[in-house]
C-alpha positions as CSV (number, residue, x, y, z in Angstrom):
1,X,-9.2,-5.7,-8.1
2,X,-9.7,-4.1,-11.4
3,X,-12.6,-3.3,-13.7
4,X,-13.2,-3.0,-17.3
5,X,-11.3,-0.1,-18.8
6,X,-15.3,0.8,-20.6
7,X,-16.3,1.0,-16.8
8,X,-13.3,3.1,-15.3
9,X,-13.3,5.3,-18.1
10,X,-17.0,6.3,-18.4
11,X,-17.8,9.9,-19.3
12,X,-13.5,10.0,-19.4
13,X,-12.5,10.1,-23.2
14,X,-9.7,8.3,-24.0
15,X,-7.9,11.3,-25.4
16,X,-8.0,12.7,-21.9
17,X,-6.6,9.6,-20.3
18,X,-3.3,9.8,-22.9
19,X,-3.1,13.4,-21.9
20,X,-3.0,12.3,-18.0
21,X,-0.5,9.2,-18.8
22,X,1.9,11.8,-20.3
23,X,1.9,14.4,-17.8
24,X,2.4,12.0,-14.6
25,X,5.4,10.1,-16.7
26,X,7.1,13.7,-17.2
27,X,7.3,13.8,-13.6
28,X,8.4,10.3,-13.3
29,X,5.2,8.7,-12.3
30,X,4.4,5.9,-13.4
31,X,0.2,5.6,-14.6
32,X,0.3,1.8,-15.3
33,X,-2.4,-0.6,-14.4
34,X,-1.0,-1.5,-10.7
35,X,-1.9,2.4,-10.1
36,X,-5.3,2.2,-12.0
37,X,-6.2,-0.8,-10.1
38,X,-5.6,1.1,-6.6
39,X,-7.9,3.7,-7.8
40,X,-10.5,1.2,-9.3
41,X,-11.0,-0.3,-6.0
42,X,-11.2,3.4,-4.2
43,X,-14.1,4.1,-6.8
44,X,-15.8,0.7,-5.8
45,X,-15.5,1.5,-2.1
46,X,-16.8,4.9,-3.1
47,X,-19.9,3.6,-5.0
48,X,-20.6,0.8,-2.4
49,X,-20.8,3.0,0.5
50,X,-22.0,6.3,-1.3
51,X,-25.8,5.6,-0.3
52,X,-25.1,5.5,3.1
53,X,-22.5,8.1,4.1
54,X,-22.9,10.5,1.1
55,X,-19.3,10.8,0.3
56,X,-20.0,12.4,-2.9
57,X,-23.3,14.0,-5.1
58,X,-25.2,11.3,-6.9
59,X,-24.5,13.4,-10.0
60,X,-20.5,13.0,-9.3
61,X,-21.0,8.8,-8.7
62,X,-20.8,7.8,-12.3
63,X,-18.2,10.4,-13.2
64,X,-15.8,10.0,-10.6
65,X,-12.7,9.1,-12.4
66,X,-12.7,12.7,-14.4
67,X,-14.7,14.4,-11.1
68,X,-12.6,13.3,-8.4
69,X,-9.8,10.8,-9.3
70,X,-8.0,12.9,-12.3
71,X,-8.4,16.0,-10.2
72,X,-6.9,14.3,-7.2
73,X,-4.0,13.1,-9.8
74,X,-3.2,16.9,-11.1
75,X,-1.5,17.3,-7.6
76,X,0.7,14.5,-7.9
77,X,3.6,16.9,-10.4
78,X,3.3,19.2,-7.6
79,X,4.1,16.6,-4.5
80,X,6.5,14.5,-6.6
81,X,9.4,16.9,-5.3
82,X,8.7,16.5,-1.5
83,X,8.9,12.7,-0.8
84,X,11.9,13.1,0.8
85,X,11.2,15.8,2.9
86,X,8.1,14.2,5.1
87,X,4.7,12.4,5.1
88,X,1.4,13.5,2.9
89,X,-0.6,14.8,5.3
90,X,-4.4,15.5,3.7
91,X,-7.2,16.9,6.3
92,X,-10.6,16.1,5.7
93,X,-10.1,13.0,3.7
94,X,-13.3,12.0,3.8
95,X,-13.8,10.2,0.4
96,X,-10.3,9.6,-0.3
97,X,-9.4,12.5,-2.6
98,X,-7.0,13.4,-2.8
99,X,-5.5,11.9,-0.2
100,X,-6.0,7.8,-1.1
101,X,-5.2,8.9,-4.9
102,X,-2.0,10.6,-4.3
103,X,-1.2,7.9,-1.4
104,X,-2.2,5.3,-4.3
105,X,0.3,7.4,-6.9
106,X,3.6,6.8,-4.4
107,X,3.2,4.0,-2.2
108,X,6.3,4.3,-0.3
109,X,5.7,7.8,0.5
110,X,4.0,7.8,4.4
111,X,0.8,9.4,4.3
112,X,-1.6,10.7,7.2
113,X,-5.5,11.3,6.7
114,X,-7.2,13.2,9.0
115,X,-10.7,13.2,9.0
116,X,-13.7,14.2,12.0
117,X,-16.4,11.5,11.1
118,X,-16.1,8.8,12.8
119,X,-18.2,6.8,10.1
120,X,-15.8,7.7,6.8
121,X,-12.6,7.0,8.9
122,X,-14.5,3.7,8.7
123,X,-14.8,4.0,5.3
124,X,-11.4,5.4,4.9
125,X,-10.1,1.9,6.6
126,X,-12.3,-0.3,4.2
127,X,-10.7,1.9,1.1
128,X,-7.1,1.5,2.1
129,X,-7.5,-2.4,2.6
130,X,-9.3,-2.7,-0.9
131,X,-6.3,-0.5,-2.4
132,X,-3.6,-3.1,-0.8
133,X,-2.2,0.5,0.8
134,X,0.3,-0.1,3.7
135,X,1.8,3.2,4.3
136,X,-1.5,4.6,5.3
137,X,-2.2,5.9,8.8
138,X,-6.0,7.2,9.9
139,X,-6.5,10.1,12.7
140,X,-10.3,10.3,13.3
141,X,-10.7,14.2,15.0
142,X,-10.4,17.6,14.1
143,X,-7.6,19.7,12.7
144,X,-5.9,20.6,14.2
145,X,-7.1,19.2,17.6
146,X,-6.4,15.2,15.7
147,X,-2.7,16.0,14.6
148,X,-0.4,18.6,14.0
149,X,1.9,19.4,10.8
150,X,5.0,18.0,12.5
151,X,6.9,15.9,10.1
152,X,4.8,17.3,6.8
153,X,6.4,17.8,3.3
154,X,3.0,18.1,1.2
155,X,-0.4,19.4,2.6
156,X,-3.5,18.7,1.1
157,X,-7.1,19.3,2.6
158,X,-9.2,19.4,-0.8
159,X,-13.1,20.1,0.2
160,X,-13.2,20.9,3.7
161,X,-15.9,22.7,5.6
162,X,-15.2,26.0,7.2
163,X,-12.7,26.0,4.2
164,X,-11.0,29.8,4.8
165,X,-10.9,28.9,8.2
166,X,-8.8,25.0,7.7
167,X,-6.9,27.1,5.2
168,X,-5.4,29.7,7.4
169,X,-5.0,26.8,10.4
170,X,-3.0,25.1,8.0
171,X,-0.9,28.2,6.8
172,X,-0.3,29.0,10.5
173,X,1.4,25.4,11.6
174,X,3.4,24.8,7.9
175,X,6.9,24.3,8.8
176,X,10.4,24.4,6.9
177,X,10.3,23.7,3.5
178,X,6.6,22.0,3.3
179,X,4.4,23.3,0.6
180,X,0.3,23.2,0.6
181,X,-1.4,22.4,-2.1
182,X,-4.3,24.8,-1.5
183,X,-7.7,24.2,-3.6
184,X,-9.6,27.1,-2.2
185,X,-9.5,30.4,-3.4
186,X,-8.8,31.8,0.3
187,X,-5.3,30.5,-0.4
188,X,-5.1,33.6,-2.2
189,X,-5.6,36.0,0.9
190,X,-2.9,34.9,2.6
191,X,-0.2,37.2,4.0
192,X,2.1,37.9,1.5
193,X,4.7,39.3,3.9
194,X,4.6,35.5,5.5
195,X,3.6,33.4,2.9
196,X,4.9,32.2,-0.4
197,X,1.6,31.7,-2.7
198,X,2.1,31.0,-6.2
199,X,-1.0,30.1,-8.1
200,X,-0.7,26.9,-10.9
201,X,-1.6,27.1,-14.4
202,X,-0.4,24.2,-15.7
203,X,-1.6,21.6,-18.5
204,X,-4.0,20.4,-16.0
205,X,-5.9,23.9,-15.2
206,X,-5.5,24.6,-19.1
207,X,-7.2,21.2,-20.1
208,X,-10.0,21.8,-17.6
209,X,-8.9,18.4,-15.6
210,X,-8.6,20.5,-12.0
211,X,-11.6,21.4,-10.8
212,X,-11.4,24.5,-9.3
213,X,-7.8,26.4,-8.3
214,X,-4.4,25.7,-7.1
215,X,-2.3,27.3,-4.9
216,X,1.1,26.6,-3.9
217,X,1.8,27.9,-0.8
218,X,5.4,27.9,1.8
219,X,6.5,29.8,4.2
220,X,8.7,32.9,3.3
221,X,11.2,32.2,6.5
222,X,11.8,28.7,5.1
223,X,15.4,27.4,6.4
């Protein structure tokens, strides 16, 4: 199931890949090969059904381990608290991130993707397979017409479209003590007076390994 660590890492230096190994293990998670090979075999499945269902930009496909994998993997500090209190859910999972790679990171930890095409929940099947996943369900619909937040601890929904829209949806129906791990910058707009929304600038954001923002978002009226 693996691949050369020259292949996996290209265009990822290995100074990077020390820095990603220490800051999961300070969280307890463990970045050893049995995790590397789960997220070789979600890059294969990426590259082997890119040219048909465009799951990411050609200029992405030889860079997705530092593009898409390690900035699926910053969120993993930020879940690492919640496994107890529900399943991962991630909307619009369509290639896997970061729902597959955080799914990948705790494989006891129930986790729902939730995606609209009926052709990358195909792909999202073929993935889970080649990862050896078993905790994995697949709703094929739109949020949040698919499935609902019930039972969440950790939302996810990382490059979505209509994303100010999904965002708000998803505020609306978070319940309890589940956090969403927002990466869109309408995550900010949120209603203070509701929500809780804190926004991350951790080792991640500071070494440029997120692309993009984090938001960590609960409901004020949290029991």
């Amino acid at each position: 199931m693996g691949m050369l660590l020259s292949q996996r890492m290209e265009g990822f230096s290995m100074k990077n890949d020390l820095r990603v190994t220490a800051w999961l293990e300070e969280s307890g998670i463990a970045y050893d090969e049995a995790l590397r090979e789960r997220l070789d075999a979600l890059c294969a499945c990426v590259r082997r059904f890119n040219p048909s269902l465009s799951l990411v930009s050609r200029g992405d496909l030889e860079l997705l381990w530092d593009r898409h994998v390690v900035d699926s993997l910053s969120l993993a500090p930020w879940a690492v608290g919640c496994i107890e209190g529900g399943d991962l859910v991630d909307i619009g999972s369509g290639s896997g991130f970061p729902g597959l790679v955080l799914a990948a990171a705790f494989p006891e930890w129930p986790v729902r993707l939730v995606e609209r095409s009926e052709s990358k929940t195909g792909f999202l099947h073929n993935a889970m397979v080649a990862m050896e996943l078993k905790q994995v369900t697949i709703d094929c619909g739109d949020f949040p017409r698919a499935t609902g937040l019930d039972g969440a601890g950790v939302v996810t929904a990382r490059a979505v479209e209509r994303g100010a829209v999904v965002v708000e949806a998803i505020a609306k129906r978070l319940h309890g003590n589940a956090r969403y791990l927002c990466q869109n910058e309408a995550g900010a707009s949120l209603d203070p007076a509701l929500f809780h929304v804190e926004q991350i600038d951790d080792h991640w954001t500071q070494a440029g390994l997120r692309r993009g923002c984090l938001y960590l978002i609960t409901r004020k009226d949290a029991a």
